[in-house]
HTML snippet that shows the backbone in 3Dmol.js (N, CA, C, O; Angstrom):
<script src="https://3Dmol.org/build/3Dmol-min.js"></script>
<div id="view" style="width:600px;height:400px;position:relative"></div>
<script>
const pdb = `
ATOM      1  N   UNK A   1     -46.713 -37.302  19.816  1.00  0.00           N
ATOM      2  CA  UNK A   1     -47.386 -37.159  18.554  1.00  0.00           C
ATOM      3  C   UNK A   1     -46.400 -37.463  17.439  1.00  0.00           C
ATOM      4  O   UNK A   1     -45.397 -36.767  17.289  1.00  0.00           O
ATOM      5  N   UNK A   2     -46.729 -38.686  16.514  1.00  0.00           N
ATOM      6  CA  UNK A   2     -46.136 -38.889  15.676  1.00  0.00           C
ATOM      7  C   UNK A   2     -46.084 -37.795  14.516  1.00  0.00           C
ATOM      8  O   UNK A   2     -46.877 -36.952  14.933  1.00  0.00           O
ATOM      9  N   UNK A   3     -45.541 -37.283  13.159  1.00  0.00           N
ATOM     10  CA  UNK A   3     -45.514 -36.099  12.567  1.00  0.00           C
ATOM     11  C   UNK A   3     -44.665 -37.296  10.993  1.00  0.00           C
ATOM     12  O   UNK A   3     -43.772 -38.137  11.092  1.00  0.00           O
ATOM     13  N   UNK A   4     -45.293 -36.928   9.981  1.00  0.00           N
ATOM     14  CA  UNK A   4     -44.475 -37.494   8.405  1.00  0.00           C
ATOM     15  C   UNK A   4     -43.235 -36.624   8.678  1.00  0.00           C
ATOM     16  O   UNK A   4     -43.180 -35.473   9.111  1.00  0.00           O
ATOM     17  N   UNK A   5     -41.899 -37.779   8.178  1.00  0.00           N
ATOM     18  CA  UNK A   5     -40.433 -37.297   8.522  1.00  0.00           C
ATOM     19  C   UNK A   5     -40.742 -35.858   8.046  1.00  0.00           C
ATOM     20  O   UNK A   5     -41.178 -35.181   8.977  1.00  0.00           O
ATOM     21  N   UNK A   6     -40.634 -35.098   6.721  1.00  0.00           N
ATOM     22  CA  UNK A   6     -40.409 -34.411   6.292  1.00  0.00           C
ATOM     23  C   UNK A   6     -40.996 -32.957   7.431  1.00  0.00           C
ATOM     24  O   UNK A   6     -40.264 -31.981   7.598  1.00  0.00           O
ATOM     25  N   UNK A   7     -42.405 -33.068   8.114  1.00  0.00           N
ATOM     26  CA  UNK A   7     -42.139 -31.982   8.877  1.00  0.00           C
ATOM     27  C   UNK A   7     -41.854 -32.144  10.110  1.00  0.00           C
ATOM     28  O   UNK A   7     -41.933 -31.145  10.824  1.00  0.00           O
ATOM     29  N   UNK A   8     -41.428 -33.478  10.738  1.00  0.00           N
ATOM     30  CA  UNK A   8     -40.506 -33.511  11.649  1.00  0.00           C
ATOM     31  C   UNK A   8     -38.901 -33.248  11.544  1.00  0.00           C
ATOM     32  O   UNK A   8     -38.361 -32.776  12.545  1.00  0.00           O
ATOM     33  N   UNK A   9     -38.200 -33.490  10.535  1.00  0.00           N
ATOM     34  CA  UNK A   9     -36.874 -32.423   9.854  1.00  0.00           C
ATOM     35  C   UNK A   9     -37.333 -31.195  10.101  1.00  0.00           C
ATOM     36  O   UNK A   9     -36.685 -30.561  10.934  1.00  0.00           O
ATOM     37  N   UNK A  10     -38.443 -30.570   9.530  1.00  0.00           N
ATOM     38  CA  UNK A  10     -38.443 -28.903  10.225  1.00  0.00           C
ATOM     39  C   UNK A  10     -38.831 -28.348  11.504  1.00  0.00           C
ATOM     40  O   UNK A  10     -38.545 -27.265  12.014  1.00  0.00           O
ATOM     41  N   UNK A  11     -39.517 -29.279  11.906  1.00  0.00           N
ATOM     42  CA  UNK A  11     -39.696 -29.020  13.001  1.00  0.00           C
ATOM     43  C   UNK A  11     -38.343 -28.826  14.101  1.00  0.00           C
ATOM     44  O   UNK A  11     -38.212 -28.000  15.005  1.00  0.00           O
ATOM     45  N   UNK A  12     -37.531 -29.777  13.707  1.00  0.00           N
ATOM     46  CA  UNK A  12     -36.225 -30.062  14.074  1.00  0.00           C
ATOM     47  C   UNK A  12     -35.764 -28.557  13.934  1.00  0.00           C
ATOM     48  O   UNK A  12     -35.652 -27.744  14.852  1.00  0.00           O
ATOM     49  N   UNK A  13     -35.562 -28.392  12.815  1.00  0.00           N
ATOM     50  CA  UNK A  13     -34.606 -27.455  12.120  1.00  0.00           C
ATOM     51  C   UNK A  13     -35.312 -25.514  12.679  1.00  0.00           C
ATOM     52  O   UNK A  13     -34.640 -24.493  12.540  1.00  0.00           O
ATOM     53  N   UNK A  14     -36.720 -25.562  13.254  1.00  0.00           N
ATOM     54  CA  UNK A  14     -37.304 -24.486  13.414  1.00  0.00           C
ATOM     55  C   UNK A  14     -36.737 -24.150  14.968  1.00  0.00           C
ATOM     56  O   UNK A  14     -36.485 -23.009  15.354  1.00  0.00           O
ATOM     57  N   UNK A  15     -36.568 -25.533  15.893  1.00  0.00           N
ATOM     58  CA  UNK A  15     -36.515 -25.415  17.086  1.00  0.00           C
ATOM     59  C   UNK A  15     -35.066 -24.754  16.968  1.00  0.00           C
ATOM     60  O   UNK A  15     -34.862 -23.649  17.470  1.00  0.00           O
ATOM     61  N   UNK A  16     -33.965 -25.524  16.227  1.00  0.00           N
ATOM     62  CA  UNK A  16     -32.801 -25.016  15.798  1.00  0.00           C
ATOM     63  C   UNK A  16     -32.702 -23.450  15.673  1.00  0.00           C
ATOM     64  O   UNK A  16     -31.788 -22.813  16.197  1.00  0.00           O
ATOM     65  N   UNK A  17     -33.376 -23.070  15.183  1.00  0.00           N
ATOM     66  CA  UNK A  17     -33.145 -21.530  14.739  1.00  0.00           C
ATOM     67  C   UNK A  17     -33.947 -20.641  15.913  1.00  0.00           C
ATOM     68  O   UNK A  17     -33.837 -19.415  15.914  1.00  0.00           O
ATOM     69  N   UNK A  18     -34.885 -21.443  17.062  1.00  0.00           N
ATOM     70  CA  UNK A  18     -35.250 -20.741  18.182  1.00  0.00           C
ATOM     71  C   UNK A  18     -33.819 -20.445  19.567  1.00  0.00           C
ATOM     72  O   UNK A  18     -33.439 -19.468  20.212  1.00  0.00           O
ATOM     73  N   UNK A  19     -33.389 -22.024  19.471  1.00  0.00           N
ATOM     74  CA  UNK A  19     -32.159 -21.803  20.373  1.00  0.00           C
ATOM     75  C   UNK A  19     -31.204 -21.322  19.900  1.00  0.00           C
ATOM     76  O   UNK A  19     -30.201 -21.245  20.609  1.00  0.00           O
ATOM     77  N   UNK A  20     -31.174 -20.919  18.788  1.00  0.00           N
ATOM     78  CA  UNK A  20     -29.730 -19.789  18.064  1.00  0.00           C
ATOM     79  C   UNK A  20     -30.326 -18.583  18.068  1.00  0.00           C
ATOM     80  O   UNK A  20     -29.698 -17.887  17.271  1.00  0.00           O
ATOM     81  N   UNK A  21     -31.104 -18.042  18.489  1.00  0.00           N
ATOM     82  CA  UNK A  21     -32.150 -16.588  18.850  1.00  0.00           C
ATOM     83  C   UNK A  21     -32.062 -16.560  19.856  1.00  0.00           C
ATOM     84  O   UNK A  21     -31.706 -15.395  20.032  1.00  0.00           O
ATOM     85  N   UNK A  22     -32.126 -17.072  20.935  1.00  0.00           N
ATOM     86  CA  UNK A  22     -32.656 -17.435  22.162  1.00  0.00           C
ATOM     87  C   UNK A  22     -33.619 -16.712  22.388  1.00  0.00           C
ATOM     88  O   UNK A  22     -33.481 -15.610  22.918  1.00  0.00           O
ATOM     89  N   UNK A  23     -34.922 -17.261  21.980  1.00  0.00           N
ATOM     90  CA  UNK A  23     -35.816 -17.569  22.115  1.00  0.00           C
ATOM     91  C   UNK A  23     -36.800 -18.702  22.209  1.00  0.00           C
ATOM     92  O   UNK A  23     -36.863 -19.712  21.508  1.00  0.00           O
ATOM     93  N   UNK A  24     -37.569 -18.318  23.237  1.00  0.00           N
ATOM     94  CA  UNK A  24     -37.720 -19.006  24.154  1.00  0.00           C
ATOM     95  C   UNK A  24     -37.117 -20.065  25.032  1.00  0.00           C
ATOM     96  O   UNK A  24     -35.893 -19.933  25.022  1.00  0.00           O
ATOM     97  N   UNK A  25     -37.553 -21.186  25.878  1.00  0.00           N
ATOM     98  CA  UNK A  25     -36.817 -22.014  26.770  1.00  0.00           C
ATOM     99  C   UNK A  25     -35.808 -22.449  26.116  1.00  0.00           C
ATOM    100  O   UNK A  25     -36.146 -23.235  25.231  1.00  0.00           O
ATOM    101  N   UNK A  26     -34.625 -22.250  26.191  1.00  0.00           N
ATOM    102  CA  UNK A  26     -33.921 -23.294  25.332  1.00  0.00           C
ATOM    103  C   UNK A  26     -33.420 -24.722  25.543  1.00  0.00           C
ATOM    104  O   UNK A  26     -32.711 -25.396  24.795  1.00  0.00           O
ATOM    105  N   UNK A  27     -34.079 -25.108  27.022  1.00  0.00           N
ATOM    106  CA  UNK A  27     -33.609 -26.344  27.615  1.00  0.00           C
ATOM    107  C   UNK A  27     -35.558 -27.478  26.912  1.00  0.00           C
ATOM    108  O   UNK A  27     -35.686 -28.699  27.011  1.00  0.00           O
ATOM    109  N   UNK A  28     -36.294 -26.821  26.509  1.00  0.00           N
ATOM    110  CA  UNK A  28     -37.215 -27.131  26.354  1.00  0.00           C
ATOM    111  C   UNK A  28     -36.786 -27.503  25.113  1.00  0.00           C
ATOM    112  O   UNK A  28     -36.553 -28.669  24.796  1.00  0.00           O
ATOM    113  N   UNK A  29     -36.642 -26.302  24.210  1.00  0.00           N
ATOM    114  CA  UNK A  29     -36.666 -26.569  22.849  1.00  0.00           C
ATOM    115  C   UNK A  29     -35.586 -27.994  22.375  1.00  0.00           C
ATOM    116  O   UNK A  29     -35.657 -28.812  21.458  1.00  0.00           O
ATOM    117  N   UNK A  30     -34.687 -27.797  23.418  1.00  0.00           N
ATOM    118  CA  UNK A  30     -33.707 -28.667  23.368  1.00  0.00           C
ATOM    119  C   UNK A  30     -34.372 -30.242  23.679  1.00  0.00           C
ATOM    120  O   UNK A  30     -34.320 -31.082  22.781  1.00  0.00           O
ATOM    121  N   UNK A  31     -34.769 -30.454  24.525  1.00  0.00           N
ATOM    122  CA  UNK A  31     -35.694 -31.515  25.010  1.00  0.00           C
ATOM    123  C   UNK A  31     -36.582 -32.430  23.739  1.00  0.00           C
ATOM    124  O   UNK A  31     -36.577 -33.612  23.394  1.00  0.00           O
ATOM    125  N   UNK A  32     -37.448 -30.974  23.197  1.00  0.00           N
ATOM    126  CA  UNK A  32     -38.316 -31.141  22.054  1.00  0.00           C
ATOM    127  C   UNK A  32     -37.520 -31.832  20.930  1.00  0.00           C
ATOM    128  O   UNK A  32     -38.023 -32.719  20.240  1.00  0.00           O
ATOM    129  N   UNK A  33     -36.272 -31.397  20.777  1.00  0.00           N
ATOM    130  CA  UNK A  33     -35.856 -31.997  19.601  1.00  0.00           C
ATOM    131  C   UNK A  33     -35.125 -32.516  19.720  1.00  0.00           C
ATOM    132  O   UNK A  33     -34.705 -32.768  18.590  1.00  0.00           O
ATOM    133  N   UNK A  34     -34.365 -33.086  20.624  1.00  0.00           N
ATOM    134  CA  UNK A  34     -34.503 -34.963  21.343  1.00  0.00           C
ATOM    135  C   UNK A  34     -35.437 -35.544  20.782  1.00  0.00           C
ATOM    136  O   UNK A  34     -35.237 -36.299  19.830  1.00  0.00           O
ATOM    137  N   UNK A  35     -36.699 -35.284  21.299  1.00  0.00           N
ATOM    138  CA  UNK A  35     -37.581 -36.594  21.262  1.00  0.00           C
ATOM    139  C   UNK A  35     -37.877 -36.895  19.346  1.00  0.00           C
ATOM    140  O   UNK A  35     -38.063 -37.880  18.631  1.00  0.00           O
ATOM    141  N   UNK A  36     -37.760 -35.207  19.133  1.00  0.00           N
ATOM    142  CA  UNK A  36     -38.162 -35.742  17.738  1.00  0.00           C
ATOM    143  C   UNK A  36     -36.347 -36.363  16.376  1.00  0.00           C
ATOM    144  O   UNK A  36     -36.284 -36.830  15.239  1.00  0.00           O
ATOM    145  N   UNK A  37     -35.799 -36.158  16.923  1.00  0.00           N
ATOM    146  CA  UNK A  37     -34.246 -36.661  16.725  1.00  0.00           C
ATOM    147  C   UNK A  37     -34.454 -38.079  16.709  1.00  0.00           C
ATOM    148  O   UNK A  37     -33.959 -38.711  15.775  1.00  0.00           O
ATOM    149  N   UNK A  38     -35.139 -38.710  17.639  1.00  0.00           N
ATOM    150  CA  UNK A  38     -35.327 -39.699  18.630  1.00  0.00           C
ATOM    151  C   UNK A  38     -36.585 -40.503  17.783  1.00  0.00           C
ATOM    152  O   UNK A  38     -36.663 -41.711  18.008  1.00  0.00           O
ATOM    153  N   UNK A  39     -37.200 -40.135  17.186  1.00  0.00           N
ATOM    154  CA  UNK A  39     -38.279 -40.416  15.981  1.00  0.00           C
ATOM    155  C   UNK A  39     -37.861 -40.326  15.032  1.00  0.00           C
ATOM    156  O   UNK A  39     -38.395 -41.208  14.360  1.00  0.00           O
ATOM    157  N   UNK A  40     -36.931 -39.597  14.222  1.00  0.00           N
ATOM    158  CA  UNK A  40     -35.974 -39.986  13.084  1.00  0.00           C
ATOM    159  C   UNK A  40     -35.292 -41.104  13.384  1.00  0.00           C
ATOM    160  O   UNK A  40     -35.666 -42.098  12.761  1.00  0.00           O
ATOM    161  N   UNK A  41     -34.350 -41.265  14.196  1.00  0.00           N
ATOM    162  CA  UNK A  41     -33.332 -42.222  14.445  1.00  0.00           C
ATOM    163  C   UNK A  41     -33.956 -43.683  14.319  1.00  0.00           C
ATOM    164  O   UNK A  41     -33.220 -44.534  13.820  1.00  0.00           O
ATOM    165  N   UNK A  42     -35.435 -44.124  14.780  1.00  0.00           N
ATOM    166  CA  UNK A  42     -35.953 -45.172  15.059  1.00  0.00           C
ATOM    167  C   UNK A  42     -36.773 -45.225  13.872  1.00  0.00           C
ATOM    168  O   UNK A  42     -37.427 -46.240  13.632  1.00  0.00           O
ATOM    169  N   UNK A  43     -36.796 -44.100  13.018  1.00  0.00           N
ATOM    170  CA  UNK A  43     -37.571 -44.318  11.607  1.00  0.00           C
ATOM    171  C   UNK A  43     -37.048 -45.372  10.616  1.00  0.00           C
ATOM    172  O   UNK A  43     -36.877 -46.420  11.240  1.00  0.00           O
ATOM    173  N   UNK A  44     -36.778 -45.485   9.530  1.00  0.00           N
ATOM    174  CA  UNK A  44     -36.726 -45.965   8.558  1.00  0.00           C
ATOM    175  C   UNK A  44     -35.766 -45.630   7.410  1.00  0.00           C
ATOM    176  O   UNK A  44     -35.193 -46.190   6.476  1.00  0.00           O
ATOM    177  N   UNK A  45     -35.941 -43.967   8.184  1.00  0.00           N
ATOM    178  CA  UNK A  45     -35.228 -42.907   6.985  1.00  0.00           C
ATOM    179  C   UNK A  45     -33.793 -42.925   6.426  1.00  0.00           C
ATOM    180  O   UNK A  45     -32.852 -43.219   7.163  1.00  0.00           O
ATOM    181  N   UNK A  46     -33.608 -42.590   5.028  1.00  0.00           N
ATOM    182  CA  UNK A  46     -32.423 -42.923   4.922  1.00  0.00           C
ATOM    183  C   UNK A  46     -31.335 -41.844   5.095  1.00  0.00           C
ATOM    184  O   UNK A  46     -31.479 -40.633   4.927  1.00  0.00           O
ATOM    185  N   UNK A  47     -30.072 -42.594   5.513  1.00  0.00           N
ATOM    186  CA  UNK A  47     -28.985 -41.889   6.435  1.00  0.00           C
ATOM    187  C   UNK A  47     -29.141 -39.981   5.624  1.00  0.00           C
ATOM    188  O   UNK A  47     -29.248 -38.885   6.175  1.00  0.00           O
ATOM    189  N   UNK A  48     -29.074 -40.429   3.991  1.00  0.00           N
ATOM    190  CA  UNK A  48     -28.674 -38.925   4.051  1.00  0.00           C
ATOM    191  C   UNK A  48     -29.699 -37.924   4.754  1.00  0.00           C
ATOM    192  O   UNK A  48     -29.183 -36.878   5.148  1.00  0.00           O
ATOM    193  N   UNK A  49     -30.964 -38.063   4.958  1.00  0.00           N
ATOM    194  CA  UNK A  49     -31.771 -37.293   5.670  1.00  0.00           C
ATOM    195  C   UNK A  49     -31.901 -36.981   6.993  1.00  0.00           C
ATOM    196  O   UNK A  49     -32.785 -36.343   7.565  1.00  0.00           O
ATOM    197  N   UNK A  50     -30.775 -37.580   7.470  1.00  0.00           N
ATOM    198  CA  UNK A  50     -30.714 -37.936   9.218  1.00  0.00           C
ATOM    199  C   UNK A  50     -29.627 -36.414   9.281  1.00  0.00           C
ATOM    200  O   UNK A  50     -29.664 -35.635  10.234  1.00  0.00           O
ATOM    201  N   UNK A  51     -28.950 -36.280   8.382  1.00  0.00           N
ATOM    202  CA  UNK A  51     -27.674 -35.504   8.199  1.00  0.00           C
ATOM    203  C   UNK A  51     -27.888 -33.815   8.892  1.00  0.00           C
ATOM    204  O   UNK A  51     -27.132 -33.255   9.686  1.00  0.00           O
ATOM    205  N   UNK A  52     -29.210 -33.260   8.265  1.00  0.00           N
ATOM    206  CA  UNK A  52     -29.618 -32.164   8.852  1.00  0.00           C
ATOM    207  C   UNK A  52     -30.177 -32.161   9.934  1.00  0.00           C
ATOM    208  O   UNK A  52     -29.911 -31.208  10.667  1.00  0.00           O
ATOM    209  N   UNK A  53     -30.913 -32.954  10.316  1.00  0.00           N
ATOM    210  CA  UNK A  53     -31.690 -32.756  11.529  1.00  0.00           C
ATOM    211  C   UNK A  53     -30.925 -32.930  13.011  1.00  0.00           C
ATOM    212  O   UNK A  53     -31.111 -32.351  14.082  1.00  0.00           O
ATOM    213  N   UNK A  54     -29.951 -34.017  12.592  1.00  0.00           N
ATOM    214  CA  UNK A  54     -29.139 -34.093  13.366  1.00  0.00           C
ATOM    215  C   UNK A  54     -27.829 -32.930  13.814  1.00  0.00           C
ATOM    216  O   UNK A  54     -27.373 -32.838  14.954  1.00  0.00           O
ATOM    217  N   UNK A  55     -27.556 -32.432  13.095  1.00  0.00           N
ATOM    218  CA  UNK A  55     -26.590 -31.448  12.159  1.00  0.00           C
ATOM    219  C   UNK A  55     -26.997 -30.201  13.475  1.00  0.00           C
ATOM    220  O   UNK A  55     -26.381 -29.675  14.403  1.00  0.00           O
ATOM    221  N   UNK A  56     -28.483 -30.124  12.863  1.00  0.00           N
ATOM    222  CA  UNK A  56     -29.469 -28.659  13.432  1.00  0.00           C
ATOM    223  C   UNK A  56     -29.173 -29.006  15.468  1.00  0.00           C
ATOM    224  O   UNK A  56     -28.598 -28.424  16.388  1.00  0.00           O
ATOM    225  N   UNK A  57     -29.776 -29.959  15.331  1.00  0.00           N
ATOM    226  CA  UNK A  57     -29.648 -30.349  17.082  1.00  0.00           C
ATOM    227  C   UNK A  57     -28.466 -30.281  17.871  1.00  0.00           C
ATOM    228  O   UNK A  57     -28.452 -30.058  19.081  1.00  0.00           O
ATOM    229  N   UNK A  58     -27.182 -30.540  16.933  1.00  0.00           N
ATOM    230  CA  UNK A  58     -25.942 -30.849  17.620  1.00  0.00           C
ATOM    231  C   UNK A  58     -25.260 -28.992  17.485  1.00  0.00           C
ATOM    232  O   UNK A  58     -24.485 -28.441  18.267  1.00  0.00           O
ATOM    233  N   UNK A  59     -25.773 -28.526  16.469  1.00  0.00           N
ATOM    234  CA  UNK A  59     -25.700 -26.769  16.860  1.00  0.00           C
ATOM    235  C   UNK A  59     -26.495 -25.962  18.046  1.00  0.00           C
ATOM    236  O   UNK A  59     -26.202 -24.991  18.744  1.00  0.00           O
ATOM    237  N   UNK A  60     -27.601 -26.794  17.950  1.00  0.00           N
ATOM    238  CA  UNK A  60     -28.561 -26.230  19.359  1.00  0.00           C
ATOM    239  C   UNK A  60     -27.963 -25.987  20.489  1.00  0.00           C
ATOM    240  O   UNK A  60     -27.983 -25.034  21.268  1.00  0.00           O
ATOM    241  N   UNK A  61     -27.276 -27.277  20.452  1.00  0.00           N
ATOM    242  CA  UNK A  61     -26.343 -27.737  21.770  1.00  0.00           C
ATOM    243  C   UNK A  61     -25.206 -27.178  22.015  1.00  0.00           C
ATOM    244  O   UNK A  61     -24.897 -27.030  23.197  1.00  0.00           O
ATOM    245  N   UNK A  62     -24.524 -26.840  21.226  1.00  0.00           N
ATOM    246  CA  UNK A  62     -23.360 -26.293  20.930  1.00  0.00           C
ATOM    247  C   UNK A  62     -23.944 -24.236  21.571  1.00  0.00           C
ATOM    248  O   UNK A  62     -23.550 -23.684  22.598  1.00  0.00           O
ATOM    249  N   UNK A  63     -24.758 -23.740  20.684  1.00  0.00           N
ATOM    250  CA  UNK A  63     -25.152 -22.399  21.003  1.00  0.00           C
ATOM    251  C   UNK A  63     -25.575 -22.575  22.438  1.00  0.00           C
ATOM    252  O   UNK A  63     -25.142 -21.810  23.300  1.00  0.00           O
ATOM    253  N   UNK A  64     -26.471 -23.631  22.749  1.00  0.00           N
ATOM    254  CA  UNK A  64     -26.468 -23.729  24.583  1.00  0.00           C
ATOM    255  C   UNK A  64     -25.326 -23.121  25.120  1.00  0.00           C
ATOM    256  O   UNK A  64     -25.222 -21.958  25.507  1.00  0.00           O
ATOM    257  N   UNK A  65     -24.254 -24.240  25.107  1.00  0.00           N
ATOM    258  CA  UNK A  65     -23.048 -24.289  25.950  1.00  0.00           C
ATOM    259  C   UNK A  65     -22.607 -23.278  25.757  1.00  0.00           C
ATOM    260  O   UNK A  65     -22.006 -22.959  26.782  1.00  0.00           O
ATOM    261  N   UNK A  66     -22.506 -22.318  24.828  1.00  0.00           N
ATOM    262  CA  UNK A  66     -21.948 -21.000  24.430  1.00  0.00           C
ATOM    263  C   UNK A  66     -22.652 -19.936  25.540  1.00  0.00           C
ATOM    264  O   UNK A  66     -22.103 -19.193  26.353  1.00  0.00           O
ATOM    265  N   UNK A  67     -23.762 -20.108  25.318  1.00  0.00           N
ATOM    266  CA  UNK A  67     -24.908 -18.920  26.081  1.00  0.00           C
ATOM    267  C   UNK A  67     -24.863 -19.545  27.786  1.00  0.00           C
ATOM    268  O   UNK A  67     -24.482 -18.806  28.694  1.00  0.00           O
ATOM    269  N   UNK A  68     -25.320 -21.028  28.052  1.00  0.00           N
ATOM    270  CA  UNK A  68     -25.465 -21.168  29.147  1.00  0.00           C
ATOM    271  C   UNK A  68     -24.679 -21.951  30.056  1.00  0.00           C
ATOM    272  O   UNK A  68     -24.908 -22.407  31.176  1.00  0.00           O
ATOM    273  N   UNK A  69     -23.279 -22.007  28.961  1.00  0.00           N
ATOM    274  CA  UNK A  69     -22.696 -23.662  29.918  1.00  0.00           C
ATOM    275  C   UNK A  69     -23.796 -24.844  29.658  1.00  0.00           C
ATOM    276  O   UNK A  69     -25.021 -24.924  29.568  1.00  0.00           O
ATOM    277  N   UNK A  70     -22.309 -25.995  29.567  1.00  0.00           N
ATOM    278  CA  UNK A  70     -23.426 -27.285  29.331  1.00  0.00           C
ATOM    279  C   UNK A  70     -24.526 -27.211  30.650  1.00  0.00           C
ATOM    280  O   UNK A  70     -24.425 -26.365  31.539  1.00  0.00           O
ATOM    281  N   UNK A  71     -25.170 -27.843  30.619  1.00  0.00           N
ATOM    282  CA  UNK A  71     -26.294 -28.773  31.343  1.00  0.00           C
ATOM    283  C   UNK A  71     -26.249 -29.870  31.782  1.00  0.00           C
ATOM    284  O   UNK A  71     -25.912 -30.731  30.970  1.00  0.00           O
ATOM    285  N   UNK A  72     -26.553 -30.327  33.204  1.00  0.00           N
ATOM    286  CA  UNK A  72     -27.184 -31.604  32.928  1.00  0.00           C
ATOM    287  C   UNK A  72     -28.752 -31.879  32.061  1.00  0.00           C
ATOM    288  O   UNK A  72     -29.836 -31.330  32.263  1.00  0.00           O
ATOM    289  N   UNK A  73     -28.419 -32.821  31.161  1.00  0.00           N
ATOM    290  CA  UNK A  73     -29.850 -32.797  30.272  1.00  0.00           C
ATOM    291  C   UNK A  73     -30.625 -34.388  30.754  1.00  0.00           C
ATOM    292  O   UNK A  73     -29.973 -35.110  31.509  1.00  0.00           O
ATOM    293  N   UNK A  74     -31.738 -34.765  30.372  1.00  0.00           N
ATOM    294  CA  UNK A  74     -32.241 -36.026  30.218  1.00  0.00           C
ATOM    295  C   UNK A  74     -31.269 -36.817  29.447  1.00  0.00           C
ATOM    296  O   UNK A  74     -30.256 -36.399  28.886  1.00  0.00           O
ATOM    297  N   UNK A  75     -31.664 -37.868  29.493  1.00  0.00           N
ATOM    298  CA  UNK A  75     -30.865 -39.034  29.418  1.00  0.00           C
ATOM    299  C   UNK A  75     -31.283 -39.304  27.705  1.00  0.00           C
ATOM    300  O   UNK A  75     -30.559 -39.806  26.845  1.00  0.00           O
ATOM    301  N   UNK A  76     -32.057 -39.021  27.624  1.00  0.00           N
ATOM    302  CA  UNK A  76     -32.243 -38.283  26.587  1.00  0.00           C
ATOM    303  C   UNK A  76     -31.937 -37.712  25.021  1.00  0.00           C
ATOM    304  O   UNK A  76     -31.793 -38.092  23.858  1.00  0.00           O
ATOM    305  N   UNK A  77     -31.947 -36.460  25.919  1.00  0.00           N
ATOM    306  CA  UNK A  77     -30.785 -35.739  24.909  1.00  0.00           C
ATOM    307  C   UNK A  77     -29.213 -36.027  25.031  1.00  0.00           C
ATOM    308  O   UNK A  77     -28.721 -35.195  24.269  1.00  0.00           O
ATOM    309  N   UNK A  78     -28.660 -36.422  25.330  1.00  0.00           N
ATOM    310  CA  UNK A  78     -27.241 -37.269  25.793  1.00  0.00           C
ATOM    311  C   UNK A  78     -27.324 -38.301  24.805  1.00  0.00           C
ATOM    312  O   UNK A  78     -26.500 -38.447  23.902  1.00  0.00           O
ATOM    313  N   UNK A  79     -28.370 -39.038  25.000  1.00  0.00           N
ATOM    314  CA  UNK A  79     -28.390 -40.519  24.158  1.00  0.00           C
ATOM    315  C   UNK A  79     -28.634 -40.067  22.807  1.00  0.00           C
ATOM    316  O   UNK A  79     -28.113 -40.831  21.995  1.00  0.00           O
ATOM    317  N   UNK A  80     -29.255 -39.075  22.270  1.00  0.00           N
ATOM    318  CA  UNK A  80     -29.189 -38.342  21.042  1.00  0.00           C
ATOM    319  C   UNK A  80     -27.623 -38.193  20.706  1.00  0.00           C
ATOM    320  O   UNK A  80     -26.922 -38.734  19.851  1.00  0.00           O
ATOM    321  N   UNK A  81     -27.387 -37.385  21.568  1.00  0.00           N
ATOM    322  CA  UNK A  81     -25.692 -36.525  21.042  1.00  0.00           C
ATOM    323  C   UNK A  81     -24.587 -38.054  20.124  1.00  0.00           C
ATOM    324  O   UNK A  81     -23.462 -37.822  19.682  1.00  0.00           O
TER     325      UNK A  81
END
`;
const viewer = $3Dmol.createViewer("view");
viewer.addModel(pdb, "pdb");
viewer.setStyle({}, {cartoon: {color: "spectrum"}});
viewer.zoomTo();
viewer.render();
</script>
């Protein structure tokens, strides 16, 4: 499902603040905002707006490895990082 950048940035940024709670899946949430990382990146948008969303995801990842040890992830989220 495509989403206008602006609430795909929060969406980004909401999943962000689920895997720094841990709450819920966090290999999901992580997944989720890949794909939508992954819909910015191939957007249009300009760089400074890429700054947070990206920002938010690469903390996701980071609080992972803290809580669960890295992962192997999809190819994916890797190609994001």
């Amino acid at each position: 499902m495509k989403f206008p950048l602006p609430v795909t940035t929060a969406l980004v940024h909401i999943l962000a603040v689920q895997v720094e709670l841990e709450l819920g899946d966090m290999d999901q949430n992580i997944e989720e905002m890949a794909d939508l990382c992954d819909e910015l990146l191939n957007s249009d948008i300009s760089i400074q707006f890429l700054s947070n969303p990206i920002t938010d995801f690469a903390g996701a990842i980071r609080v992972e490895f803290k809580v669960l040890e890295w992962r192997n992830h999809s190819e994916k989220v890797t190609g994001c990082l």
